[in-house]
ZAKE-113392 format. One record per atom (N, C-alpha, C): residue number from 1; residue in one letter; atom name; z, x, y. Coordinates in steps of 0.1 Angstrom, whole numbers. Layout:
R, NUM, a, CA, Z, X, Y
...
//
This chain:
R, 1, x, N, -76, 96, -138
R, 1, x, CA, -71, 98, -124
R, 1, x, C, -79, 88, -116
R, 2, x, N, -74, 83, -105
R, 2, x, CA, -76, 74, -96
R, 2, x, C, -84, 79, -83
R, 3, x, N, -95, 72, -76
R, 3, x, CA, -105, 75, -67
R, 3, x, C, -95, 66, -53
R, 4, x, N, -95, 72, -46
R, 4, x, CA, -88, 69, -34
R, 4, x, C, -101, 70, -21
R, 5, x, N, -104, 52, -14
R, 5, x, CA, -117, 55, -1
R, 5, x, C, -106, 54, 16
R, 6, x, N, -113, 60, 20
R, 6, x, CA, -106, 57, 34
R, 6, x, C, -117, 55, 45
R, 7, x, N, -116, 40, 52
R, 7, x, CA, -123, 41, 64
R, 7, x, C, -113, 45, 77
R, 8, x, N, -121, 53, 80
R, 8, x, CA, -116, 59, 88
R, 8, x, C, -120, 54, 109
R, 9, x, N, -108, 52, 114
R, 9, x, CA, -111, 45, 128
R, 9, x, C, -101, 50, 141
R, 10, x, N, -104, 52, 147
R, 10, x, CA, -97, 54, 159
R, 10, x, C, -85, 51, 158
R, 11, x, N, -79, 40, 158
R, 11, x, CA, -71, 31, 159
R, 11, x, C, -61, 33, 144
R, 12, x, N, -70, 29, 136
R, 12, x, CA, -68, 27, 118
R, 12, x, C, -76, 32, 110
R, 13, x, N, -63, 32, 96
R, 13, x, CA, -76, 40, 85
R, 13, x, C, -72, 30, 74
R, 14, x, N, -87, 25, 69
R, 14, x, CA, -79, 17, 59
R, 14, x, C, -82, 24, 45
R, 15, x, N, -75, 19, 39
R, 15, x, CA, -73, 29, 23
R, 15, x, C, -73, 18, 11
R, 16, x, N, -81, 28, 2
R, 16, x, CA, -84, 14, -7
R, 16, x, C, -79, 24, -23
R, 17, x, N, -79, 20, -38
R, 17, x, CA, -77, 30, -48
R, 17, x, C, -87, 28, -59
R, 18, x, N, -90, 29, -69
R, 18, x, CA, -96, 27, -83
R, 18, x, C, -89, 23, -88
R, 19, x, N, -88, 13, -101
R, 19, x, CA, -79, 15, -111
R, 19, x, C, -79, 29, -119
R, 20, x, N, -77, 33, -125
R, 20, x, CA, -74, 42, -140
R, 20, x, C, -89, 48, -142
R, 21, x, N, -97, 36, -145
R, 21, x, CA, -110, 36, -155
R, 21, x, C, -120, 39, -141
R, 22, x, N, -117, 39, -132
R, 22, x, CA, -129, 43, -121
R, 22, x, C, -135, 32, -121
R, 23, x, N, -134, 16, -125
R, 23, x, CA, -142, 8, -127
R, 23, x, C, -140, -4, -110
R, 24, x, N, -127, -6, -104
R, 24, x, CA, -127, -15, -98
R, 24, x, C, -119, -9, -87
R, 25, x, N, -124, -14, -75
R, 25, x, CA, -114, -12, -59
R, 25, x, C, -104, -22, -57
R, 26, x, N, -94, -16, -56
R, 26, x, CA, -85, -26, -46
R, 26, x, C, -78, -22, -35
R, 27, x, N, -80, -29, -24
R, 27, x, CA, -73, -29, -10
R, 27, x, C, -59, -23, -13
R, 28, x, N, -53, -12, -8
R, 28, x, CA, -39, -5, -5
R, 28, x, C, -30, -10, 6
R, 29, x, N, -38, -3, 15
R, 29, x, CA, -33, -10, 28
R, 29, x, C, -39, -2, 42
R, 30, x, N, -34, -8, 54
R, 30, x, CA, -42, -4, 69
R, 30, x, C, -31, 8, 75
R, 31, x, N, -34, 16, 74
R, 31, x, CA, -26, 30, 82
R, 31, x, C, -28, 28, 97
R, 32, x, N, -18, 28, 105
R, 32, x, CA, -16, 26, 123
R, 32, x, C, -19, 36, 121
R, 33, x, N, -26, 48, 134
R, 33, x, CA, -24, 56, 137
R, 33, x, C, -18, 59, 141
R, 34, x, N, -12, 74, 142
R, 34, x, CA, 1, 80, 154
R, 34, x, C, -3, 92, 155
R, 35, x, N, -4, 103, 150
R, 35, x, CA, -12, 114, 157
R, 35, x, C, -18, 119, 143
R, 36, x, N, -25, 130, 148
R, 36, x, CA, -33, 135, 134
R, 36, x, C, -30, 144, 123
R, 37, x, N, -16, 151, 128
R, 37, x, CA, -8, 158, 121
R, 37, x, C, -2, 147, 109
R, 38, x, N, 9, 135, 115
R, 38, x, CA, 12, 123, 112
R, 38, x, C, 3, 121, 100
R, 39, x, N, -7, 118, 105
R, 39, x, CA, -19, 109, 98
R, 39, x, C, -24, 114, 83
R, 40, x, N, -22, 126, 86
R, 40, x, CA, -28, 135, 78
R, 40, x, C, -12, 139, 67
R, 41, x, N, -8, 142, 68
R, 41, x, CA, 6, 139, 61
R, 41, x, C, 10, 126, 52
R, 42, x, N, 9, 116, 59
R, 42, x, CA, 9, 104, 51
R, 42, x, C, -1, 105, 40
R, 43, x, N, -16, 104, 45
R, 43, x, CA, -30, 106, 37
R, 43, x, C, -24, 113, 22
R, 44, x, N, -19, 129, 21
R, 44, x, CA, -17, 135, 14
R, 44, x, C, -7, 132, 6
R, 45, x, N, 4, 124, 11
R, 45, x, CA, 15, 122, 4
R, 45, x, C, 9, 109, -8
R, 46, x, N, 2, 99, 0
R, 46, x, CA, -8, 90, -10
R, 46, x, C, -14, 99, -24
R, 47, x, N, -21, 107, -15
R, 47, x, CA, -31, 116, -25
R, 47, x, C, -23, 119, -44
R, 48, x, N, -12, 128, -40
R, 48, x, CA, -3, 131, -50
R, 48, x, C, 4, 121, -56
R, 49, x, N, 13, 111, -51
R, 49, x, CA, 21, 100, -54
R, 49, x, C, 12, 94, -63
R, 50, x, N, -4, 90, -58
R, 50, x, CA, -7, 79, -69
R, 50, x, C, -19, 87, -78
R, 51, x, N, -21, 98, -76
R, 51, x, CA, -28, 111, -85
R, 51, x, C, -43, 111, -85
R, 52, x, N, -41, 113, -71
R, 52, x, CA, -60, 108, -70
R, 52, x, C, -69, 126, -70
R, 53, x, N, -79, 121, -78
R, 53, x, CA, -86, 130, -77
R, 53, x, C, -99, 134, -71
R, 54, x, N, -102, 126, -63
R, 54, x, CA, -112, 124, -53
R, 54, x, C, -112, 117, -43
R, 55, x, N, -120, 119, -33
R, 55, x, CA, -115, 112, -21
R, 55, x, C, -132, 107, -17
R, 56, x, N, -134, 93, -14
R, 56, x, CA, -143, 90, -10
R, 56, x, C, -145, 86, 5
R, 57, x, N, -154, 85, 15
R, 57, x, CA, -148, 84, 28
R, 57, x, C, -164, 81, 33
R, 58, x, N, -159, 66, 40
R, 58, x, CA, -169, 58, 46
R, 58, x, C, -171, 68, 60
R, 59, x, N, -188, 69, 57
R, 59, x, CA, -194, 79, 70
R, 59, x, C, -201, 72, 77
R, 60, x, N, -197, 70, 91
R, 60, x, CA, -207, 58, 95
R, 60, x, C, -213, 64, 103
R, 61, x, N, -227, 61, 97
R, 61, x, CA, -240, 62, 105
R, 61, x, C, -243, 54, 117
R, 62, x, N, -252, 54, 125
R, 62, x, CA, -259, 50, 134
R, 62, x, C, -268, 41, 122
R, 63, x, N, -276, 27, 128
R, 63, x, CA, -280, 21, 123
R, 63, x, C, -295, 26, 122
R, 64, x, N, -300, 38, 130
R, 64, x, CA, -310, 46, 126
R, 64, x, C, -310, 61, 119
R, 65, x, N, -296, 56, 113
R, 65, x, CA, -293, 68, 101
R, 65, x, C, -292, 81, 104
R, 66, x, N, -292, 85, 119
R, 66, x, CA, -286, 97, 124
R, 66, x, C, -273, 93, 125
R, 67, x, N, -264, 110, 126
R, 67, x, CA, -250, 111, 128
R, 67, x, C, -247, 109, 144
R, 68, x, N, -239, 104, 145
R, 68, x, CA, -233, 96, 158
R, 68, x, C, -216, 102, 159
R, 69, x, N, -213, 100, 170
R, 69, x, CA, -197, 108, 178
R, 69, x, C, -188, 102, 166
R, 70, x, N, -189, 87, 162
R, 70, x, CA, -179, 84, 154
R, 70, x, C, -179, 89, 136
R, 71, x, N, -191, 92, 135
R, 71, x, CA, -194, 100, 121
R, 71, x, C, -189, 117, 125
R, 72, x, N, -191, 122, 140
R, 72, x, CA, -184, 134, 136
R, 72, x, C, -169, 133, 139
R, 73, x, N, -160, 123, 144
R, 73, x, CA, -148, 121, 147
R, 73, x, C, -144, 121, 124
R, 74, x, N, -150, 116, 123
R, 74, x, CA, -148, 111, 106
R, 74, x, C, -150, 123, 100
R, 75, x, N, -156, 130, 103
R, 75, x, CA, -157, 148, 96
R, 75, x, C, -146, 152, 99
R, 76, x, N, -143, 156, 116
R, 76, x, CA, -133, 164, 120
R, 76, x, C, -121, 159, 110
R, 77, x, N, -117, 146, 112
R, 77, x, CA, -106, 145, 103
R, 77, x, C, -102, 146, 89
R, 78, x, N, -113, 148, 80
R, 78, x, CA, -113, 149, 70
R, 78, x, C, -114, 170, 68
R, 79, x, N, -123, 175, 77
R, 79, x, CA, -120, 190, 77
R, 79, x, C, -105, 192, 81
R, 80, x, N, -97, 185, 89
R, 80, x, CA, -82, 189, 92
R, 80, x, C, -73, 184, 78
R, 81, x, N, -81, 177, 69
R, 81, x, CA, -72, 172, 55
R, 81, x, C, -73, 180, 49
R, 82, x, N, -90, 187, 45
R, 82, x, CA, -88, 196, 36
R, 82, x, C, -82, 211, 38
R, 83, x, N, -77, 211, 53
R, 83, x, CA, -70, 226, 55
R, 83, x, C, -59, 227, 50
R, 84, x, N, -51, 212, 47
R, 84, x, CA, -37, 210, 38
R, 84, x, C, -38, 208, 22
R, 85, x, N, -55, 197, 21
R, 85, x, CA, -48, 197, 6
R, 85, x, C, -65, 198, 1
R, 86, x, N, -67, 203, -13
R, 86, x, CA, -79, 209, -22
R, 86, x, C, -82, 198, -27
R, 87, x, N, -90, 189, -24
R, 87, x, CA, -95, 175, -31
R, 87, x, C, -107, 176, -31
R, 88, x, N, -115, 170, -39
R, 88, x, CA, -129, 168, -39
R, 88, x, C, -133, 153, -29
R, 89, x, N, -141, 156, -22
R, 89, x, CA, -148, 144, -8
R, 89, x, C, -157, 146, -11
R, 90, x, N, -163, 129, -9
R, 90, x, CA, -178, 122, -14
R, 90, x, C, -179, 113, -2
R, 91, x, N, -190, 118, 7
R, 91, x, CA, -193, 109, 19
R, 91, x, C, -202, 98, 13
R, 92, x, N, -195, 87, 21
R, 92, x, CA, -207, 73, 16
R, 92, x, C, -208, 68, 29
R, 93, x, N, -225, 62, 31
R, 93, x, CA, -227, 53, 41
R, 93, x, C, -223, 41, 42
R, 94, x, N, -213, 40, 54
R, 94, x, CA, -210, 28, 54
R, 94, x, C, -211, 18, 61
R, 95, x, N, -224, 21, 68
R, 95, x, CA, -229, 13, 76
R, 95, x, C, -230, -5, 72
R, 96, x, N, -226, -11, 85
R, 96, x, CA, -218, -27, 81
R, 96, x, C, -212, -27, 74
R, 97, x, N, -206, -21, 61
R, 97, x, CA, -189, -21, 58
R, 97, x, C, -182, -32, 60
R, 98, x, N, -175, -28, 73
R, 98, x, CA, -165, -35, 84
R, 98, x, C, -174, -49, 80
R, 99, x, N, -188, -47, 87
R, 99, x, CA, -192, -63, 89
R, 99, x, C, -195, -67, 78
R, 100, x, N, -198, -65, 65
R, 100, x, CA, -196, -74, 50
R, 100, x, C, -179, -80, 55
R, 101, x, N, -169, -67, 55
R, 101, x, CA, -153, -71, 49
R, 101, x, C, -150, -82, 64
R, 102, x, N, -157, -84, 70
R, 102, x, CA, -156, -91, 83
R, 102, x, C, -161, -107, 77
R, 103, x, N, -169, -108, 74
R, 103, x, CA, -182, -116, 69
R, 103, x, C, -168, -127, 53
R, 104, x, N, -166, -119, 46
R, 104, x, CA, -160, -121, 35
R, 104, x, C, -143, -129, 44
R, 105, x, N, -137, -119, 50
R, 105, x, CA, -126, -122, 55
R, 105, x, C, -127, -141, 60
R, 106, x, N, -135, -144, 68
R, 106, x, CA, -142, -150, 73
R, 106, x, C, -147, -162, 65
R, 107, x, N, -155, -164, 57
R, 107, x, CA, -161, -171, 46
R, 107, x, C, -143, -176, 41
R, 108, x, N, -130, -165, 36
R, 108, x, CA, -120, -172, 31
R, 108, x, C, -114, -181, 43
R, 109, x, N, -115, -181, 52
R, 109, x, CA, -113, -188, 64
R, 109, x, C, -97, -181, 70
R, 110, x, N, -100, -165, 69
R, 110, x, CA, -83, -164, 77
R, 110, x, C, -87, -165, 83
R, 111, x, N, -78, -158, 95
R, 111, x, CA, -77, -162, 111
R, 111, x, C, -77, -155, 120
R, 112, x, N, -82, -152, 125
R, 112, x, CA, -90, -139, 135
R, 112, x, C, -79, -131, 140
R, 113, x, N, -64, -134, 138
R, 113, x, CA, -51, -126, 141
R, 113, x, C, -48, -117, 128
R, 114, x, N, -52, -122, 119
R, 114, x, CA, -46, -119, 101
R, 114, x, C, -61, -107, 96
R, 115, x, N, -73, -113, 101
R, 115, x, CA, -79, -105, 98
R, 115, x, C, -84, -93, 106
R, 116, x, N, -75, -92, 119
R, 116, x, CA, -75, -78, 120
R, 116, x, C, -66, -65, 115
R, 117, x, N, -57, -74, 109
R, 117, x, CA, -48, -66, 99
R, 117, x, C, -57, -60, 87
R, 118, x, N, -64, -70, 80
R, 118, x, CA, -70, -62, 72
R, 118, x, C, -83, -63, 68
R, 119, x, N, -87, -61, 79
R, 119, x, CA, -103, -56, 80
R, 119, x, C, -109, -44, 73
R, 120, x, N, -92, -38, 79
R, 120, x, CA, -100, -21, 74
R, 120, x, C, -93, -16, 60
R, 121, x, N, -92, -23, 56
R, 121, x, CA, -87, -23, 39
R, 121, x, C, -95, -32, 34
R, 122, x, N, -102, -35, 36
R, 122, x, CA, -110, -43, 28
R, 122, x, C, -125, -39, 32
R, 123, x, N, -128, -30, 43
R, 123, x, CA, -139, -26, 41
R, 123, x, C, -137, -6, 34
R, 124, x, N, -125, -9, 35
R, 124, x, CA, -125, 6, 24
R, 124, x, C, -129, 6, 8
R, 125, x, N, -121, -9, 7
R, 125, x, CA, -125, -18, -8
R, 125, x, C, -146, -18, -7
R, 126, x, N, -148, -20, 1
R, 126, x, CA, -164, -20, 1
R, 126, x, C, -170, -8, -4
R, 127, x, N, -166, 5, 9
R, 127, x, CA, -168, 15, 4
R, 127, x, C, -166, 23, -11
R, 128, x, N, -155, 20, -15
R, 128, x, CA, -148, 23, -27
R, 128, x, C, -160, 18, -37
R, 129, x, N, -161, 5, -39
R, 129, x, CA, -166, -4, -44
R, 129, x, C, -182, 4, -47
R, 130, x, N, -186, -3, -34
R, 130, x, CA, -203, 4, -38
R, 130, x, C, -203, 20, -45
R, 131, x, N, -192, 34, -43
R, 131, x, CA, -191, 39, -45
R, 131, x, C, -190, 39, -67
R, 132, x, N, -182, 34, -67
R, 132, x, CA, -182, 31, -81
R, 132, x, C, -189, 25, -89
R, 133, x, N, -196, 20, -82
R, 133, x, CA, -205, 8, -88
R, 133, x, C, -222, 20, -91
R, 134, x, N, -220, 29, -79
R, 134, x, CA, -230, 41, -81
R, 134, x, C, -229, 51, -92
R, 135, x, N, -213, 52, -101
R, 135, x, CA, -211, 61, -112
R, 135, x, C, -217, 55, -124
R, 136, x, N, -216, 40, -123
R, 136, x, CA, -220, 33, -136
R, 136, x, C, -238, 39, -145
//
């Protein structure tokens, strides 16, 4: 079964998968948001459709490692997922995240229009990533 990461943002959530073997991330895609009923519906339908059995989810800290409004906005939503569906959730720090998949984006030289599309899939691919890289 397949490890499914989500960074999770006001705006967007980006979603990233495992292969098979739990060995490698790849970028999915950037969820718009529209409300959190919405949001959370979609999330779930992913969940089942591609048979994930865990859910990893970038917790962003304050860069003095206390929990901050946006780490508890990232709880609340994930406590409103698990009231719909029974998954196992693995918080990871994802502090700079975004700014590695920013950094990377960047270095391939897209274009500051292109890479706000997928910023946040690619720093879910981070999270995902480091996340797996920790089972080894």
């Amino acid at each position: 079964m397949r490890v499914m990461a989500l960074d999770v943002g006001d705006k967007r959530i980006g979603i990233a998968v495992s292969d098979p073997l739990k060995i490698t991330a790849q970028s999915l895609e950037t969820l718009n948001r529209t409300n959190l009923k919405q949001d959370i519906a979609y999330i779930c339908g992913l969940l089942d459709k591609l048979e994930i059995s865990e859910l990893v989810v970038g917790f962003p800290k304050n860069m003095n490692g206390t929990v901050g409004p946006q780490a508890e906005k990232v709880q609340d939503f994930i406590n409103e997922l698990l009231k719909v569906k029974n998954i196992k959730v693995v918080y990871v720090d994802e502090r700079l995240s975004t700014v590695t998949a920013e950094k990377t984006l960047i270095a391939g030289d897209v274009s500051r229009r292109k890479r706000k599309t997928v910023v946040d899939k690619l720093a879910a691919t981070v999270i995902l990533q480091t996340y797996l890289d920790r089972l080894k």
